[in-house]
ZASE-995538 format. One record per residue: residue number from 1; residue in one letter; x negated, y, z negated of N, C-alpha, C, O in turn. Coordinates in pm, whole numbers, always signed. Layout:
BEGIN
<num NUM&residuo A&nX X&nY Y&nZ Z&caX X&caY Y&caZ Z&cX X&cY Y&cZ Z&oX X&oY Y&oZ Z> $
...
% end
This chain:
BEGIN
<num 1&residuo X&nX -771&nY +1138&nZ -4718&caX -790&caY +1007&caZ -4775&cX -734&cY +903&cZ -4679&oX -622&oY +918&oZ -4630> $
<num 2&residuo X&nX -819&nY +784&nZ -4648&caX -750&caY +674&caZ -4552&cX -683&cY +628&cZ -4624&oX -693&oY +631&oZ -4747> $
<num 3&residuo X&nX -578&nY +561&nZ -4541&caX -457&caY +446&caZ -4622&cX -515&cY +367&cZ -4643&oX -473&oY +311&oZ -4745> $
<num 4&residuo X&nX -624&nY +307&nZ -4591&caX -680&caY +171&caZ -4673&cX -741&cY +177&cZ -4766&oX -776&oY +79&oZ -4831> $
<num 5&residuo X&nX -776&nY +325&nZ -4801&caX -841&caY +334&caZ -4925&cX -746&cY +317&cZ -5058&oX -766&oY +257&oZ -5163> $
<num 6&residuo X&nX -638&nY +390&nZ -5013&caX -475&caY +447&caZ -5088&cX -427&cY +261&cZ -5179&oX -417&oY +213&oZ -5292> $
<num 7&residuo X&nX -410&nY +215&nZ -5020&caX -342&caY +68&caZ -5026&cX -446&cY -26&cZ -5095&oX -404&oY -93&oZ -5189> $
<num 8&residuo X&nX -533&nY -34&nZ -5072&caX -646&caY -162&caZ -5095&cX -749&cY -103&cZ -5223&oX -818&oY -158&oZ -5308> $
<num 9&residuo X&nX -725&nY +12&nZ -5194&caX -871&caY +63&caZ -5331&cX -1000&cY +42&cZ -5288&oX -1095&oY +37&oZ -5366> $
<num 10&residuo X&nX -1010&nY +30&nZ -5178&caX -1124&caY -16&caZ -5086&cX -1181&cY +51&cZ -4951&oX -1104&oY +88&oZ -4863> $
<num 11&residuo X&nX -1323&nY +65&nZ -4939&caX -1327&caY +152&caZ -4817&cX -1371&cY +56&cZ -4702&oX -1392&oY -64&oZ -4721> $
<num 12&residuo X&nX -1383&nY +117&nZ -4583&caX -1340&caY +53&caZ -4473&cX -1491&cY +1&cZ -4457&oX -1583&oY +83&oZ -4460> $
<num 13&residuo X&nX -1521&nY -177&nZ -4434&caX -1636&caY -152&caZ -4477&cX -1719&cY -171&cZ -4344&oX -1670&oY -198&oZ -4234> $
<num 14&residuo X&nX -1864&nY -152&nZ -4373&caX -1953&caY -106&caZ -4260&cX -1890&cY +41&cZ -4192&oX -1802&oY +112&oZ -4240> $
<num 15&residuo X&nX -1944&nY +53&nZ -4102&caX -1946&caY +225&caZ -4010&cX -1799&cY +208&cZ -3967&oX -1764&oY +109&oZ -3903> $
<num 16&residuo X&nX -1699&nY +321&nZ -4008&caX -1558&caY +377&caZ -3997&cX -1523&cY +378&cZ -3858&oX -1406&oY +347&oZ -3838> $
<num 17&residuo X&nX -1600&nY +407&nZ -3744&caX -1580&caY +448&caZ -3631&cX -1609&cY +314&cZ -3521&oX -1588&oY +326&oZ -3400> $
<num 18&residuo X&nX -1659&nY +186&nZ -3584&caX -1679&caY +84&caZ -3480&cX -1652&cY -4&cZ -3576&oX -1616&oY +30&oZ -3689> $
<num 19&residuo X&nX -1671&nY -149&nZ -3531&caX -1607&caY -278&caZ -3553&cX -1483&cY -292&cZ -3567&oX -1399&oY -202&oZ -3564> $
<num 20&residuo X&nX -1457&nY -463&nZ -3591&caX -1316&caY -522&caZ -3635&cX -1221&cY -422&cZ -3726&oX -1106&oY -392&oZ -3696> $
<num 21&residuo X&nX -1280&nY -386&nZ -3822&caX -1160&caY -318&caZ -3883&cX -1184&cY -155&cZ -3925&oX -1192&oY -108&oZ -4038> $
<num 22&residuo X&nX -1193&nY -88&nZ -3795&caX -1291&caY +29&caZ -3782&cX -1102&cY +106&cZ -3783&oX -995&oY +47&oZ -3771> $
<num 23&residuo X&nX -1138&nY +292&nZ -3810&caX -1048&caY +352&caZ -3853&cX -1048&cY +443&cZ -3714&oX -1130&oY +512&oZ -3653> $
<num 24&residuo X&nX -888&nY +394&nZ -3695&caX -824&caY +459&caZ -3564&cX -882&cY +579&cZ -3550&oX -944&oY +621&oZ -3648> $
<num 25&residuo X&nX -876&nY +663&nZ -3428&caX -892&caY +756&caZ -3384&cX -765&cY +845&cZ -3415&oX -665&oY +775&oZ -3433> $
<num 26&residuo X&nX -745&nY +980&nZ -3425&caX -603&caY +1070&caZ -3445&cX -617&cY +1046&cZ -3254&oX -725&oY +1029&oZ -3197> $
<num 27&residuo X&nX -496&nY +1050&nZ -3191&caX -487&caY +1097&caZ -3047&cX -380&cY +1199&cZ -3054&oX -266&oY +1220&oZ -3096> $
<num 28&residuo X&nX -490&nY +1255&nZ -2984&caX -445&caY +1447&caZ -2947&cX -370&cY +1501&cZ -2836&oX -323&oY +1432&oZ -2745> $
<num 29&residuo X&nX -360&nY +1611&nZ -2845&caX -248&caY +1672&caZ -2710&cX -422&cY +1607&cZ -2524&oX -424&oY +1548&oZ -2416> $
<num 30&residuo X&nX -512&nY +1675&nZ -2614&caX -592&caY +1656&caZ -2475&cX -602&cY +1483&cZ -2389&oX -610&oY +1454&oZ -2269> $
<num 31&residuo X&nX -599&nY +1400&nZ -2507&caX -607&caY +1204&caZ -2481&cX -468&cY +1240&cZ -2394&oX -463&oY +1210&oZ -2275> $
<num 32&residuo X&nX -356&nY +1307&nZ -2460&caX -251&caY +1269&caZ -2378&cX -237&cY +1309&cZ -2255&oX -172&oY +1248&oZ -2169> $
<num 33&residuo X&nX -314&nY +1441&nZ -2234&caX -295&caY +1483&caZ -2104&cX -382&cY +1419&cZ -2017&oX -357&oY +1384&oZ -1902> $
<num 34&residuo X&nX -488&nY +1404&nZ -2081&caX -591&caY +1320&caZ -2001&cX -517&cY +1178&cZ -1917&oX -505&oY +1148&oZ -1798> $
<num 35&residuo X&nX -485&nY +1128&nZ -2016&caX -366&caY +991&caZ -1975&cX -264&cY +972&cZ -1882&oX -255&oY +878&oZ -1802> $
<num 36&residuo X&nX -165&nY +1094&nZ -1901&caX -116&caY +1155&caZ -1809&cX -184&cY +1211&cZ -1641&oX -134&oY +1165&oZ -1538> $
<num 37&residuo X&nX -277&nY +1291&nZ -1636&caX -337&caY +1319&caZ -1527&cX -381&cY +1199&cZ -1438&oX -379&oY +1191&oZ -1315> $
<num 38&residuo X&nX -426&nY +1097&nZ -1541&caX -483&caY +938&caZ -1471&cX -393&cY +921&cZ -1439&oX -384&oY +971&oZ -1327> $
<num 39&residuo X&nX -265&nY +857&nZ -1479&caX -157&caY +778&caZ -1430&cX -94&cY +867&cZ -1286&oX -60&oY +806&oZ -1185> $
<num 40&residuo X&nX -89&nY +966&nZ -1293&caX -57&caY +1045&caZ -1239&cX -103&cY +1028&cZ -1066&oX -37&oY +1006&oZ -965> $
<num 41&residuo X&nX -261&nY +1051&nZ -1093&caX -367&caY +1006&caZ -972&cX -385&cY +848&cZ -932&oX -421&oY +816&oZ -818> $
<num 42&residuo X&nX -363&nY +774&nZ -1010&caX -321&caY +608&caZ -978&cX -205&cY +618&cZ -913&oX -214&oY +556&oZ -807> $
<num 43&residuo X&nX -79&nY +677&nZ -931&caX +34&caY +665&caZ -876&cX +41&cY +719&cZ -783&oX +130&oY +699&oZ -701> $
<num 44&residuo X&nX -51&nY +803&nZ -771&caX -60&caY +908&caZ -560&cX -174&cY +813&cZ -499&oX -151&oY +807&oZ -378> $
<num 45&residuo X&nX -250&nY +762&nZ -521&caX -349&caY +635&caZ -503&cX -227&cY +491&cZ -448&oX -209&oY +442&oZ -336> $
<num 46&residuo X&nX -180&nY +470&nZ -545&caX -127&caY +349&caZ -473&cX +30&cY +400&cZ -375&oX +71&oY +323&oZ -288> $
<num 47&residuo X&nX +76&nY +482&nZ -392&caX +172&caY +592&caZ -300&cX +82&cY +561&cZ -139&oX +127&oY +493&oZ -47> $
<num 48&residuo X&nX -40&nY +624&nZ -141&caX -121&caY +626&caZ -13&cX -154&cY +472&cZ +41&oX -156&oY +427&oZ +156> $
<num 49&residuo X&nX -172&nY +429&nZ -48&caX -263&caY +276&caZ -29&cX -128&cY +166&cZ +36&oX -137&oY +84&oZ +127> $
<num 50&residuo X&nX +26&nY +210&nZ -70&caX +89&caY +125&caZ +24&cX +168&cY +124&cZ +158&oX +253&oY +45&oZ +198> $
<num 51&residuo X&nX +97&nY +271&nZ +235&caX +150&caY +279&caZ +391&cX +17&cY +270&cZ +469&oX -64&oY +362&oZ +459> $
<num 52&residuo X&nX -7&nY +167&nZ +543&caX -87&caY +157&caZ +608&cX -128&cY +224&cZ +734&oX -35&oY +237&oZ +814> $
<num 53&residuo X&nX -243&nY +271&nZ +771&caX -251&caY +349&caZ +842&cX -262&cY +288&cZ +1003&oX -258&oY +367&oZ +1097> $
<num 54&residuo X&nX -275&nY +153&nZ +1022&caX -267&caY +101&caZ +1181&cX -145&cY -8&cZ +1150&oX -112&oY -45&oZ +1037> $
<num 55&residuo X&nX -96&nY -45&nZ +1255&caX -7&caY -184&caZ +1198&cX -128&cY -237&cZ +1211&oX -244&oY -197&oZ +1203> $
<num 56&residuo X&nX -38&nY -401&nZ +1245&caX -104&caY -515&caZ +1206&cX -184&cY -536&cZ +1349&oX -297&oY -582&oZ +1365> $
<num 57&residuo X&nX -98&nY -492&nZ +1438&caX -89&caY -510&caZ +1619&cX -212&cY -401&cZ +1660&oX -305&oY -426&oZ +1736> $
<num 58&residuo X&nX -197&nY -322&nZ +1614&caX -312&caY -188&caZ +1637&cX -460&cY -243&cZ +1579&oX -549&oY -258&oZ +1663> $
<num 59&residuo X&nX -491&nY -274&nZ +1431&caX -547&caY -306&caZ +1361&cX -642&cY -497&cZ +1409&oX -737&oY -535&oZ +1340> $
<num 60&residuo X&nX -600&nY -569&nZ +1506&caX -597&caY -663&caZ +1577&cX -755&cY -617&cZ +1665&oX -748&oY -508&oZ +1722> $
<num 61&residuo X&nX -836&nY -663&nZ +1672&caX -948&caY -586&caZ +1706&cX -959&cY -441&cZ +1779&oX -1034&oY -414&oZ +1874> $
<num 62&residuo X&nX -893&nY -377&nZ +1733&caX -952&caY -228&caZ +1772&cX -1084&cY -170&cZ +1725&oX -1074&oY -48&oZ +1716> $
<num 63&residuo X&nX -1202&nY -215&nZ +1694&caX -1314&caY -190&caZ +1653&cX -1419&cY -286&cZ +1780&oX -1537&oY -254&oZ +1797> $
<num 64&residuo X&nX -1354&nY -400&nZ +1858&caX -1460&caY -438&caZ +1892&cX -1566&cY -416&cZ +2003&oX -1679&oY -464&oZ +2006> $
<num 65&residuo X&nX -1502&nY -325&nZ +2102&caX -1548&caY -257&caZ +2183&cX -1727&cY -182&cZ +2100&oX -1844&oY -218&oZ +2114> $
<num 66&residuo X&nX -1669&nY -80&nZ +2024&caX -1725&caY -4&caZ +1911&cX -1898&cY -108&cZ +1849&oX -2020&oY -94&oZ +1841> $
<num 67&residuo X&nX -1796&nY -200&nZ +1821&caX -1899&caY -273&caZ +1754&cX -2013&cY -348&cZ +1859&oX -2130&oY -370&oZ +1830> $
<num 68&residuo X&nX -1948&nY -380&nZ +1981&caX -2058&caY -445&caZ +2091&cX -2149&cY -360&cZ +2101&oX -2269&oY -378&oZ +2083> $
<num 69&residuo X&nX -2085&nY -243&nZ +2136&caX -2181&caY -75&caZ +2163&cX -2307&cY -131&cZ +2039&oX -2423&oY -166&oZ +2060> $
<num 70&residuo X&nX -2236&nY -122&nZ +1913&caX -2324&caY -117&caZ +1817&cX -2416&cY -199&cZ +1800&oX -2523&oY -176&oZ +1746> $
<num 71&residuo X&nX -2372&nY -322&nZ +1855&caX -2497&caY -420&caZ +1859&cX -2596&cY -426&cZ +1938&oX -2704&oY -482&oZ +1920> $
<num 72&residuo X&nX -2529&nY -318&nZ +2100&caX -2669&caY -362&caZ +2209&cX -2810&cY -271&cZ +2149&oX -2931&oY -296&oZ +2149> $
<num 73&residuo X&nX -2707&nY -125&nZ +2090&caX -2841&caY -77&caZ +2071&cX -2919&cY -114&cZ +1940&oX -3038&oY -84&oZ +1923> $
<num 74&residuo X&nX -2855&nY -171&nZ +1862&caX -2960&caY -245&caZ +1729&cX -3054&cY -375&cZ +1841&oX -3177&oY -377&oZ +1849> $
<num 75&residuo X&nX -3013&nY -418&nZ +1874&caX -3059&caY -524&caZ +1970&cX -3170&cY -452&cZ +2050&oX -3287&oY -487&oZ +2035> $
<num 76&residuo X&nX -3134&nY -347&nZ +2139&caX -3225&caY -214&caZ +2188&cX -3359&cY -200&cZ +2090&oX -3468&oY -247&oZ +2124> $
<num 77&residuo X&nX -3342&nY -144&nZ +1988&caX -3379&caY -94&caZ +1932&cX -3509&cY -178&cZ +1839&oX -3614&oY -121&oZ +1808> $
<num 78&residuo X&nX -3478&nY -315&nZ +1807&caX -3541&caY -363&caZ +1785&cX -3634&cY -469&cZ +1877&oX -3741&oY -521&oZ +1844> $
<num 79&residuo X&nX -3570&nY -481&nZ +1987&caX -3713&caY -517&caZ +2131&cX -3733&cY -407&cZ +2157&oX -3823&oY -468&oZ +2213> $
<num 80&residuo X&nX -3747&nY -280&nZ +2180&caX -3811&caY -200&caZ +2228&cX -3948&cY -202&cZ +2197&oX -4011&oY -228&oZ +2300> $
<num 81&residuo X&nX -4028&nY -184&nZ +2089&caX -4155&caY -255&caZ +2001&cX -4216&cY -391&cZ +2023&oX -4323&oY -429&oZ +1976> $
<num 82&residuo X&nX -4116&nY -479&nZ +2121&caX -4163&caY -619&caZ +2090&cX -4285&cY -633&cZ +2206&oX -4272&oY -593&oZ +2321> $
<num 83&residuo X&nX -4401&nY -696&nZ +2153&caX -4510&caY -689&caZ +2243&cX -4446&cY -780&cZ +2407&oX -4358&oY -863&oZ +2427> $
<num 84&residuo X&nX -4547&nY -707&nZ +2495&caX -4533&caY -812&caZ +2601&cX -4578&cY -970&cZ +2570&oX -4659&oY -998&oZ +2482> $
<num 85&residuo X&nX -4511&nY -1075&nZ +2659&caX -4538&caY -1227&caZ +2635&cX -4711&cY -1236&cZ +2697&oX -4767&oY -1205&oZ +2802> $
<num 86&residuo X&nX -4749&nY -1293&nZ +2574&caX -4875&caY -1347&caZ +2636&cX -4892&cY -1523&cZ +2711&oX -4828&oY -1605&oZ +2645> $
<num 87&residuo X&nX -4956&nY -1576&nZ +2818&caX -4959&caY -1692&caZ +2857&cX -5057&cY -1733&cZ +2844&oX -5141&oY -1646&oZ +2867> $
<num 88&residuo X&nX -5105&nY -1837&nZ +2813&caX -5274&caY -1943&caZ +2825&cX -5351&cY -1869&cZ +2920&oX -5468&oY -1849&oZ +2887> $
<num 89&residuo X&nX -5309&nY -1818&nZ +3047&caX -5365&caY -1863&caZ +3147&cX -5486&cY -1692&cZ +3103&oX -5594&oY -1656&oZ +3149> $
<num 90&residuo X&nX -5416&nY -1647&nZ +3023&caX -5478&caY -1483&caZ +3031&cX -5576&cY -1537&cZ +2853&oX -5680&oY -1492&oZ +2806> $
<num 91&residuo X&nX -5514&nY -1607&nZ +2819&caX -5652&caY -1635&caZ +2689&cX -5763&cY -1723&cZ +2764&oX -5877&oY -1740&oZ +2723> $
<num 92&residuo X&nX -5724&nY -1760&nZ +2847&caX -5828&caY -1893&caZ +2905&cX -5905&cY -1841&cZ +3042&oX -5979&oY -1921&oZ +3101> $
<num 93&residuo X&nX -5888&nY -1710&nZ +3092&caX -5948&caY -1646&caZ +3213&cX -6098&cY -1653&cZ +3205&oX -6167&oY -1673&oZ +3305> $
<num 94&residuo X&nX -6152&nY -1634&nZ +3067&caX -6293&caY -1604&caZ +3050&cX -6333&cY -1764&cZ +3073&oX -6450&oY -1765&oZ +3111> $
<num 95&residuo X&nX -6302&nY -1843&nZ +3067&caX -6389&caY -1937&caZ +3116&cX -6426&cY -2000&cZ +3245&oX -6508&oY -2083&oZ +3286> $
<num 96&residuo X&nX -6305&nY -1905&nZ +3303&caX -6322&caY -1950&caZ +3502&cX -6482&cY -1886&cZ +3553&oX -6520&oY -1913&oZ +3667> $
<num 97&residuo X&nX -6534&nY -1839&nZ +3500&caX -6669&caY -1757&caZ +3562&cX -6760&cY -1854&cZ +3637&oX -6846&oY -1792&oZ +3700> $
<num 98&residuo X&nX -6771&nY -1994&nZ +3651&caX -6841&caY -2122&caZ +3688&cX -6836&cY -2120&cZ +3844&oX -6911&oY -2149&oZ +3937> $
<num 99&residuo X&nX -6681&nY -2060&nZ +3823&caX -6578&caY -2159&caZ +3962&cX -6595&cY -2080&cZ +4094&oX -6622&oY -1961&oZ +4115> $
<num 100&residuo X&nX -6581&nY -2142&nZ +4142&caX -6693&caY -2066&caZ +4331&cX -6580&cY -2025&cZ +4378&oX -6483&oY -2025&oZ +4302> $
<num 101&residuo X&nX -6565&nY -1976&nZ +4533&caX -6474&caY -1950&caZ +4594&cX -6398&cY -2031&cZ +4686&oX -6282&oY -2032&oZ +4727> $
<num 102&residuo X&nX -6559&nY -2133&nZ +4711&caX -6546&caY -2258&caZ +4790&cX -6513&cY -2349&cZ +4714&oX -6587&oY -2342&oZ +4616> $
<num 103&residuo X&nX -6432&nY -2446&nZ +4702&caX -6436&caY -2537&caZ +4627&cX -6299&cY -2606&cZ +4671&oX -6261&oY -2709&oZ +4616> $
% end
């Protein structure tokens, strides 16, 4: 029997298990261990997280070498495909056919 039934003479109203005045859950040995195991893994999480693995001095561009690399060949990679430049002079050839040698 719920206590609010006991206390109030009244049942809990709408669905027992959701809303505003919905009826607690029992928490069990497993919620607790569960709870436990989290806190547990948060606390070796932030253990790791607060020793940093380069200083500040190390950490100061040590990637940028790395990253130039990385850009020539995206750069590479995307002119490689790029057509040759076209000029006027090669759209406009077909109309020289008039023109002598003498001239």
């Amino acid at each position: 029997m719920f206590l609010t039934l006991v206390l109030l003479r009244k049942g809990i109203p709408g669905k027992q298990w959701i809303g505003k005045y919905r009826r607690p859950r029992p928490i069990t040995w497993q919620m607790k261990r569960n709870t436990l195991k989290h806190l547990e893994r948060e606390a070796e999480n932030e253990y790791w997280i607060s020793r940093p693995y380069m200083s500040q001095e190390q950490e100061c561009g040590h990637a940028a070498e790395r990253r130039a690399q990385d850009w020539l060949k995206f750069k590479e990679s995307k002119f490689c495909n790029f057509p040759e430049h076209k000029y006027i002079t090669d759209h406009l050839n077909h109309l020289k056919t008039t023109k002598t040698w003498s001239s």
